[in-house]
C-alpha positions as a printed NumPy array, in Angstrom:
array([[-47.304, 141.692,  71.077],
       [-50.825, 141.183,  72.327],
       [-49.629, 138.249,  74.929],
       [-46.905, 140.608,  75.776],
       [-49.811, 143.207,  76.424],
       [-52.176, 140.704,  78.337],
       [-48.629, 139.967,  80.434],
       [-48.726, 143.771,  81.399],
       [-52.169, 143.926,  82.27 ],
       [-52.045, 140.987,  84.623],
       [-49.032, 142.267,  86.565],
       [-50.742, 145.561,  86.259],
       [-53.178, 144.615,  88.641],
       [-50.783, 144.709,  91.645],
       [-51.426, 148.827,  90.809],
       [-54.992, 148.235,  90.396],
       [-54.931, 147.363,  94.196],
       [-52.122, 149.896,  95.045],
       [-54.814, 152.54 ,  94.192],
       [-57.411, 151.098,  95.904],
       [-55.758, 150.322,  99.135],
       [-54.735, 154.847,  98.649],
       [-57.718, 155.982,  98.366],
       [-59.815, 154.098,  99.682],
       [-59.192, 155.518, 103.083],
       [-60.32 , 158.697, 102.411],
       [-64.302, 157.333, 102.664],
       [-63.401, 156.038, 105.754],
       [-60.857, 158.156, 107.833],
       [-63.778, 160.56 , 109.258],
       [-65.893, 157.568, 110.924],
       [-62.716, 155.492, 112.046],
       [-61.949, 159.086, 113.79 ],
       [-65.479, 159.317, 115.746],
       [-65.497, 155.494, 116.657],
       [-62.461, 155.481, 118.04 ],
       [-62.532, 158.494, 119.363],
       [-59.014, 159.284, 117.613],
       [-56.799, 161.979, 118.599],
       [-55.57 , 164.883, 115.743],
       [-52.188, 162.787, 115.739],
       [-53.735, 159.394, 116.01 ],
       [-55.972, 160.637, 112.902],
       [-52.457, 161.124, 111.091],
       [-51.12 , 158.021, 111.821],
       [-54.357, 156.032, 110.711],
       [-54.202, 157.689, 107.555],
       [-50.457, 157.314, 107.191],
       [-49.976, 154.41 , 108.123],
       [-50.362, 152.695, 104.873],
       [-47.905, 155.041, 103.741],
       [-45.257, 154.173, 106.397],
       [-45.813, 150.797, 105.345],
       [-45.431, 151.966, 101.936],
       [-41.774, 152.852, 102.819],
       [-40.96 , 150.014, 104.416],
       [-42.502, 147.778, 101.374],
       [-40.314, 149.999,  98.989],
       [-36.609, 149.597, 101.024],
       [-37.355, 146.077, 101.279],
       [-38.939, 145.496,  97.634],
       [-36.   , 145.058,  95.431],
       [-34.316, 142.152,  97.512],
       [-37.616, 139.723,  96.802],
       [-37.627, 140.555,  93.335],
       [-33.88 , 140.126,  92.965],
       [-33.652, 136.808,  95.278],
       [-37.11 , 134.86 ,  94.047],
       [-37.432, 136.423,  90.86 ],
       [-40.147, 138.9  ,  89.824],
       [-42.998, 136.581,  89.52 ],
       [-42.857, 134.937,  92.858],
       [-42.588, 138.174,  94.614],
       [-45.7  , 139.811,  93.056],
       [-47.399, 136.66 ,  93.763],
       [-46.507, 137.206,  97.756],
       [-47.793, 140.644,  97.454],
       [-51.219, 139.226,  96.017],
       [-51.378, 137.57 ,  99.203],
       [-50.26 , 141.088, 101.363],
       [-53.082, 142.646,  99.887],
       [-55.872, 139.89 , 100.848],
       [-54.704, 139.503, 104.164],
       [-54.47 , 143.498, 104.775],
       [-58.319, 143.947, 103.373],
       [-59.517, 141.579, 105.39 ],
       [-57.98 , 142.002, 108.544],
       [-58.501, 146.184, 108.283],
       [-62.548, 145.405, 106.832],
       [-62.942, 142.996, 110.504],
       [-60.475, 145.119, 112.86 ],
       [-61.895, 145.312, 116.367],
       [-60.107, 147.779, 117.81 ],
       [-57.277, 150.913, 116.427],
       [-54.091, 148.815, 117.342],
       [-55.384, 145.876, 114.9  ],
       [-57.098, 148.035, 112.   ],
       [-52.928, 149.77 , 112.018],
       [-51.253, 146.52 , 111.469],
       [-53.491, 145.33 , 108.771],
       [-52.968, 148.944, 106.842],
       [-49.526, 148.516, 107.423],
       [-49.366, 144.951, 105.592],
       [-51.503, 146.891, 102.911],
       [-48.402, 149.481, 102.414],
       [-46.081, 146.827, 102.216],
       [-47.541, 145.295,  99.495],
       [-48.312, 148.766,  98.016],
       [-44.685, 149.338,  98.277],
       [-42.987, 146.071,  97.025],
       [-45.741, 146.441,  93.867],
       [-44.445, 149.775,  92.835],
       [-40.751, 148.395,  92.787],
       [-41.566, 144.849,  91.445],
       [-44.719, 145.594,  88.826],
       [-42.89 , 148.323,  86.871],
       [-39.648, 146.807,  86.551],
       [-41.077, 143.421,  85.928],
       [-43.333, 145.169,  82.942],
       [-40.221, 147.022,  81.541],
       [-37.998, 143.603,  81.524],
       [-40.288, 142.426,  79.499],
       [-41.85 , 144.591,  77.052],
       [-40.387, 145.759,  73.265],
       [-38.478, 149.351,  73.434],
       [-41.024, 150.418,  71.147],
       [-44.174, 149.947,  73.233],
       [-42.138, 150.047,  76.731],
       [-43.478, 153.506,  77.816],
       [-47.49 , 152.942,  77.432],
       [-46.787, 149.196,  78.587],
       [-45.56 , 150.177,  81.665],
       [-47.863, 152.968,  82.051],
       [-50.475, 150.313,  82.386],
       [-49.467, 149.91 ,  85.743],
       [-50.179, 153.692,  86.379],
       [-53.472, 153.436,  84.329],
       [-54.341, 150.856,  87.183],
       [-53.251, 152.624,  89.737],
       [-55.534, 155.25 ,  88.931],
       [-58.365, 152.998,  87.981],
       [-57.889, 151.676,  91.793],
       [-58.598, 155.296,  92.937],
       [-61.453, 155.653,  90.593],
       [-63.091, 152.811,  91.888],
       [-62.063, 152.856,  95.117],
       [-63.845, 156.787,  95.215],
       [-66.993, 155.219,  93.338],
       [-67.329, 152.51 ,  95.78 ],
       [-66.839, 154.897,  98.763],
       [-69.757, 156.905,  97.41 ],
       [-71.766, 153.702,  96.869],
       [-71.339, 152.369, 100.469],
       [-71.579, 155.386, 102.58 ],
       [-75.161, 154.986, 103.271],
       [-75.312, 151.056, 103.729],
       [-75.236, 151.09 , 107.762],
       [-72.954, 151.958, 110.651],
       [-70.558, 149.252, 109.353],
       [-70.039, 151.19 , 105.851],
       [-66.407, 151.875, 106.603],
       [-65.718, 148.222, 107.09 ],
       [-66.907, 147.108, 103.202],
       [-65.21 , 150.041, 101.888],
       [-62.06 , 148.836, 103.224],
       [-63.306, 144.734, 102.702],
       [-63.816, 145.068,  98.343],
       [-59.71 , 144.603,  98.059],
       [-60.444, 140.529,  98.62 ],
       [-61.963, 139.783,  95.347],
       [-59.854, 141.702,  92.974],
       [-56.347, 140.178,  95.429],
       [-57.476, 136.888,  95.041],
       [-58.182, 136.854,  91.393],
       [-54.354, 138.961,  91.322],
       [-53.631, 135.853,  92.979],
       [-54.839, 133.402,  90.428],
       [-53.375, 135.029,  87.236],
       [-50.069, 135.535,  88.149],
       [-49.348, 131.98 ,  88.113],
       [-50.087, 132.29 ,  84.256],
       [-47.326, 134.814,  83.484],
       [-43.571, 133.673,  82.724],
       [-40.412, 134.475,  84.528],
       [-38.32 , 138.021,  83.483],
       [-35.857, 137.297,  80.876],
       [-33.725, 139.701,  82.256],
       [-33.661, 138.243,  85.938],
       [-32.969, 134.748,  84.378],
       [-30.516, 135.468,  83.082],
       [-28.654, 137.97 ,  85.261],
       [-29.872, 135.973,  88.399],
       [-29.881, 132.154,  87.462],
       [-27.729, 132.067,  83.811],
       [-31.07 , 130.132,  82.416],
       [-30.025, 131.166,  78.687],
       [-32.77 , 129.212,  77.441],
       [-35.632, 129.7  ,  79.25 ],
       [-34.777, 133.19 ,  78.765],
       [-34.576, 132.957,  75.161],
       [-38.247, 130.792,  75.073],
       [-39.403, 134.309,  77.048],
       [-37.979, 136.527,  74.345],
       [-39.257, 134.173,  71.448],
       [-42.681, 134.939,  72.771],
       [-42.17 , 138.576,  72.904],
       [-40.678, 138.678,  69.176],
       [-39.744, 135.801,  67.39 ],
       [-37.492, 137.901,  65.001],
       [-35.329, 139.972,  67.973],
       [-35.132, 137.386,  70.517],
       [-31.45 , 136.62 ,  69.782],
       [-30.699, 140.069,  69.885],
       [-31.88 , 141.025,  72.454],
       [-30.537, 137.708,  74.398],
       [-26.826, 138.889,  73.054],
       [-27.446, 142.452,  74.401],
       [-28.462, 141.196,  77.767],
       [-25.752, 138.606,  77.973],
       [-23.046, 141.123,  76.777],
       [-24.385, 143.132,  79.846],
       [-23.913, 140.698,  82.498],
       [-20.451, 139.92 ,  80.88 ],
       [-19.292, 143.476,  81.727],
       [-21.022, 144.108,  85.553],
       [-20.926, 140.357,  86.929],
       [-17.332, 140.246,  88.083],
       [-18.033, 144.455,  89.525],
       [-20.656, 143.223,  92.029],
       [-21.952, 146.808,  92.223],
       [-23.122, 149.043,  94.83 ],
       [-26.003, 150.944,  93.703],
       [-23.971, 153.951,  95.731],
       [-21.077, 153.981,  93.506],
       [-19.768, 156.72 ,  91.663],
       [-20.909, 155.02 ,  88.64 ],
       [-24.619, 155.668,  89.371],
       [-24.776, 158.971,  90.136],
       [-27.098, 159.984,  87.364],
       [-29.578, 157.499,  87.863],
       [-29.808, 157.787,  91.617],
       [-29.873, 161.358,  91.627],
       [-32.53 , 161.357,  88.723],
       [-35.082, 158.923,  90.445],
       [-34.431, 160.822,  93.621],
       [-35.956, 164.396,  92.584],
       [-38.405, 162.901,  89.983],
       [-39.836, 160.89 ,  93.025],
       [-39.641, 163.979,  95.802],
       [-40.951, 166.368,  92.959],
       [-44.066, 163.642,  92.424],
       [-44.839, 163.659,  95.771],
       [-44.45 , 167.572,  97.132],
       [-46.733, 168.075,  94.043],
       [-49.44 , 167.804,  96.436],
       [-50.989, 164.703,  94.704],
       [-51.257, 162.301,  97.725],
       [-52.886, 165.052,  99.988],
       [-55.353, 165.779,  97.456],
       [-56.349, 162.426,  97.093],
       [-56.183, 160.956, 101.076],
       [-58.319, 164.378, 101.955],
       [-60.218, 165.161,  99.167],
       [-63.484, 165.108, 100.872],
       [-62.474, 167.324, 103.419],
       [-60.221, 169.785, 101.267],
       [-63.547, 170.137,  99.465],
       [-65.73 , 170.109, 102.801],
       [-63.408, 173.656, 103.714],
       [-65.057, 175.435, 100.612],
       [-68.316, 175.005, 102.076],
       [-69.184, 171.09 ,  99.924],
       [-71.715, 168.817, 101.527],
       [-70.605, 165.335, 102.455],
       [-72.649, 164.475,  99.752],
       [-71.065, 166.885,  97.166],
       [-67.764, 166.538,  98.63 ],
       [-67.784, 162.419,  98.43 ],
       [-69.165, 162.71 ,  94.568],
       [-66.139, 165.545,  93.907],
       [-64.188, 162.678,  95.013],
       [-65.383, 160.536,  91.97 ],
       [-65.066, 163.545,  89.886],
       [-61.378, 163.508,  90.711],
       [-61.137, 159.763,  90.323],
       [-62.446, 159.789,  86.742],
       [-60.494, 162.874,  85.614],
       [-57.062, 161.049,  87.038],
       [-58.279, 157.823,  84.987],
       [-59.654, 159.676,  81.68 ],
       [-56.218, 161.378,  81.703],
       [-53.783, 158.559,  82.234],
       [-55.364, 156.753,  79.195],
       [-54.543, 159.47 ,  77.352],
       [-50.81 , 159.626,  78.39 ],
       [-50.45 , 156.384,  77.592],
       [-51.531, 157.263,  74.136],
       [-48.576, 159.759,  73.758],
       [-45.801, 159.052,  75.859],
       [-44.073, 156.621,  73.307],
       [-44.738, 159.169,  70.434],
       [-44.31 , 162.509,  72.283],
       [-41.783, 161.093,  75.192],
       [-41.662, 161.135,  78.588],
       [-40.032, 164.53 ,  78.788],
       [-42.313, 166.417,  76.79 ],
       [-45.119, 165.014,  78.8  ],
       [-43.485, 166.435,  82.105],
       [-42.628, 169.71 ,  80.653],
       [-46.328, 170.322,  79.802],
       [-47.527, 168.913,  83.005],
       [-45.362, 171.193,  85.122],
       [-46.718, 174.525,  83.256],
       [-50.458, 172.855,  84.253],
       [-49.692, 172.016,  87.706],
       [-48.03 , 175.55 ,  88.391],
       [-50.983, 177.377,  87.181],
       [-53.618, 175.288,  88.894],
       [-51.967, 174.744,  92.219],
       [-51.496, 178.375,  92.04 ],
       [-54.975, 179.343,  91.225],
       [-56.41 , 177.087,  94.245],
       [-53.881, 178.967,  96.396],
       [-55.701, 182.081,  95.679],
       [-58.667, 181.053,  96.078],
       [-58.176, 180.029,  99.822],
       [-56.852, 183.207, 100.468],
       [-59.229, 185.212,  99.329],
       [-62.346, 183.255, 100.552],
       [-63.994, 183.247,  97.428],
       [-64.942, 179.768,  97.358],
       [-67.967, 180.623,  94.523],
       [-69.498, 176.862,  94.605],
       [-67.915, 174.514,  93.181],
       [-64.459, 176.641,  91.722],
       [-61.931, 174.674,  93.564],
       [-63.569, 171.223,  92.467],
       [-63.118, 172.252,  88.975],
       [-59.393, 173.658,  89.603],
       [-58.497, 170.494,  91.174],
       [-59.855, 168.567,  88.028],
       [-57.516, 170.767,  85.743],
       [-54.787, 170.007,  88.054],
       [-55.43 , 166.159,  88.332],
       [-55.697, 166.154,  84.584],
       [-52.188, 167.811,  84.392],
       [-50.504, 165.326,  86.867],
       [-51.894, 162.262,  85.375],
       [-50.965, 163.528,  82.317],
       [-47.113, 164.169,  83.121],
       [-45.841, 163.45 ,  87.077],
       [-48.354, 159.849,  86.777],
       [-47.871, 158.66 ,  84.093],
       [-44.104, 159.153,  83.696],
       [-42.6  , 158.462,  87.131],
       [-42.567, 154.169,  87.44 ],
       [-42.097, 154.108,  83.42 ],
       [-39.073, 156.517,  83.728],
       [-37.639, 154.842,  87.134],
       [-37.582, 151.671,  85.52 ],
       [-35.537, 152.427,  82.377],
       [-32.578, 154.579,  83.754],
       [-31.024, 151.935,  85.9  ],
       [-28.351, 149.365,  84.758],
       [-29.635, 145.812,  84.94 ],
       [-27.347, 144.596,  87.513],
       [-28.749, 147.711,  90.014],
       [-32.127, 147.485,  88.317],
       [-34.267, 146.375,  91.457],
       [-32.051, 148.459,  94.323],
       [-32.583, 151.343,  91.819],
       [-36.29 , 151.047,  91.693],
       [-36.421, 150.038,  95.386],
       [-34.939, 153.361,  96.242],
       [-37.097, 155.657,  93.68 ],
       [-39.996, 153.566,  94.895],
       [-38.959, 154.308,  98.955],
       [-37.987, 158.171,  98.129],
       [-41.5  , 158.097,  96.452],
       [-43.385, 156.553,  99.556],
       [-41.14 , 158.445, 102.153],
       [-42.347, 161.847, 100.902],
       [-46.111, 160.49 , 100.556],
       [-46.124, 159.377, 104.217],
       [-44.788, 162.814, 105.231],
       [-47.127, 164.544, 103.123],
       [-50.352, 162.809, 104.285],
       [-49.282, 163.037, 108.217],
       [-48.477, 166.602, 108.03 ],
       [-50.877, 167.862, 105.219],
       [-53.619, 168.489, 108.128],
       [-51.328, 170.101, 110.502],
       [-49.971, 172.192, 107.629],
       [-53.493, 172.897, 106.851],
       [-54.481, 173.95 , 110.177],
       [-51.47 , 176.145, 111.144],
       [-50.755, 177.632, 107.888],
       [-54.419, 177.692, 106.113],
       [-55.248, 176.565, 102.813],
       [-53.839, 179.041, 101.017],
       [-50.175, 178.927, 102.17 ],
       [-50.203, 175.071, 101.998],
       [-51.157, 175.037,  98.662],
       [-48.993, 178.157,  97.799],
       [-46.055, 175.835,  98.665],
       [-47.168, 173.073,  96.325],
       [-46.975, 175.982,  93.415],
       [-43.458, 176.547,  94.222],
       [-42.451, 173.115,  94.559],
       [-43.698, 172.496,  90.867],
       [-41.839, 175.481,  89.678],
       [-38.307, 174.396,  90.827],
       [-39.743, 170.51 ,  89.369],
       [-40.393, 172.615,  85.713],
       [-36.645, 173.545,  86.064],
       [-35.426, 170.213,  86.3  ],
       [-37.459, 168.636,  83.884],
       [-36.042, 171.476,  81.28 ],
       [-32.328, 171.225,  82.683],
       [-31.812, 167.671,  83.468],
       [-34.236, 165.369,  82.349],
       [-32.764, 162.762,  79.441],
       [-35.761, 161.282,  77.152],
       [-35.422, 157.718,  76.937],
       [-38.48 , 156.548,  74.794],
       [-37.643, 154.667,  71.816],
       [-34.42 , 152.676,  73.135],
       [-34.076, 149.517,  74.592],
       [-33.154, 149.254,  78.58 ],
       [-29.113, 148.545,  77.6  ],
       [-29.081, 151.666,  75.436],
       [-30.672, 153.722,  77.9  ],
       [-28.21 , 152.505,  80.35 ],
       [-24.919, 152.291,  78.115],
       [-23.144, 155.739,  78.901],
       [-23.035, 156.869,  82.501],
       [-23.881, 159.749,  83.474],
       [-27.009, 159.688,  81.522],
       [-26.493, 162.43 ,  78.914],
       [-29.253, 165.333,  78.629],
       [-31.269, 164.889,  75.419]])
């Protein structure tokens, strides 16, 4: 178990950098805007771009991971991620700094199809949920760091911007190094390439005593979709799709990416410093972090619906309670610093720690990849959309209204969880999968 674990952290760190290459913009945007002189759409698109690449990375993600194998694709987006911090950290002019952020959400968007799946292939059923949650834990420890070294670096020089962006290199390159330590997914070897017994050496060093097991079960499920060559779009996989479509939308119109791209400046509005409003930032950071770690405590004993249920009623409240405030101008200090806390503690609790383990387990092997490739691109599409309009929205519509619209959005995302959500903790990935349409627990 504890070389499975060290197997999770490693691959985990492609969503250590996925959270540092999101939020690490958001120390930067405002000076990238005055040296360049950008325009209020041109602002957009620099902060979205990483998003659109996002997208892109996401659609594209699963065919890597199915054609080279899981390993050799994360190790490609180790070297996505060096190449995008350094070119963005030395970009001379706009048209550059975009094309090295885009290359940064590509490899943000093949990680969040590859990592999770790749963790869930290979951990036990009975640790699956916080293993894969790892990957969320780094994601969040990305932001947290990312905000931390945004507040550290703002007053180095007129070039402050440019290391923010530039810290990605060392933790890519040793993302580079470690993932030629980790072993192949038992699941892809034997789906993909019929290598029974390196697949079995994989599962001995998982657990010696259900290796053959768990090699039957996997086996017995290529023997039943290998002669189907499936379309993900079949009739078959209606559940699933439809499942990892609203969980993903309902993540995103949540609000959660436009808090944490504009976080300084949401917090500028209520009358914050730079200062105050850069260190609210690391506030947010470290209550996203604190609160992950403690999903991951509970999701295998509590379940992933449970978490979401409770998230929803927290999200609801808070979103709604920030609403008000913007429309009643009563900013009093620091109130909606400490609302968005509650609310980040909420989502990180439910909504981040739940989506990539819950994507991952409700597709059939043979779809596995398109399946997470498509959650993982419905994901990214909404986040792009969110963070290019969020400021527009802002503008035309005021905080209040914005935010009044992420309430209601998390009130229709409480009804699904309650009416359609399945639990799936405790099973392996075959039972999960064995009966389509996925029956509500």
């Amino acid at each position: 178990m504890r070389k499975v674990f060290t197997w999770s952290i490693i691959i985990s760190l492609g969503g250590f950098l996925f959270g540092l290459d999101t939020a690490v913009i958001s120390g930067a945007e405002q000076k990238i805007q005055s040296i360049w002189n950008l325009s209020a759409m041109q602002h957009g698109l620099t902060v979205s771009i990483a998003l659109i690449g996002t997208v892109f990375g996401a659609i594209f993600g699963g065919m890597p991971s199915d054609k080279l194998g899981r390993r050799k694709t994360l190790f490609w987006i180790a070297v996505l991620f060096f190449l995008s911090a350094m070119g963005s950290a030395l970009a001379v002019d706009w048209y550059t700094f975009l094309f090295f952020r885009f290359l940064g959400g590509l490899a943000v968007g093949c990680s969040s199809v590859t990592a999770p799946m790749y963790i869930s292939e290979l951990a036990p059923a009975s640790h699956r949920g916080r293993m894969v949650a790892t990957f969320q834990f780094n994601v969040v420890f990305g932001i947290l760091i990312a905000f931390l070294s945004n507040y550290a670096l703002q007053d180095i020089g007129e070039n402050a911007w440019r290391w923010m962006l530039g810290v990605q290199v060392v933790p890519a390159s040793f993302f580079l190094g470690l993932i030629l330590t980790l072993p192949e997914s038992p699941r892809w070897l034997v789906f993909k390439k019929r290598a029974l017994d390196e697949a079995r050496e994989v599962l001995i060093m998982i657990n010696p005593i259900t290796a053959e097991q768990e090699l039957h079960a996997i086996q017995q499920s290529v023997t039943t979709s290998v002669n189907l060559q499936p379309s993900l779009f079949s009739k078959k996989y209606f559940s699933p799709i439809m499942l990892a479509i609203m969980f993903a939308v309902f993540n995103q119109v949540s609000g959660i990416n436009a808090i944490i791209y504009y976080a300084p400046r949401i917090f500028e509005m209520t009358g914050i410093q730079t200062d105050g409003a850069l260190l609210s930032s690391v506030g947010l950071g470290f209550v996203n972090f604190t609160f992950t770690l403690l999903a991951m405590m509970f999701i295998d004993r509590y379940g992933r619906r449970t978490l979401m249920l409770v998230g929803s009623v927290g999200l609801i409240v808070t979103l709604g309670l920030v609403a008000n405030i913007f429309y009643t101008q009563n900013f009093n200090g620091f109130l909606v610093p400490i609302y968005l806390f509650i609310y980040i503690a909420f989502f990180a609790f439910s909504q981040g720690a739940v989506i990539w383990v819950f994507i991952s387990e409700i597709f059939p092997n043979e779809v596995r990849a398109k399946g997470q490739a498509l959650g993982s691109f419905t994901h990214w599409f909404m986040a792009s959309v969110i963070a290019f309009t969020f400021p527009w929205f802002n503008d035309k519509l005021g905080g209040g209204n914005t935010f009044l619209i992420f309430t209601v959005m998390m009130v229709f995302q409480l009804l699904f969880v309650w009416k359609y959500m399945p639990e799936t903790k405790g099973k392996s990935l075959e039972q999960v999968t064995s009966n389509s349409p996925i029956p509500v627990s």
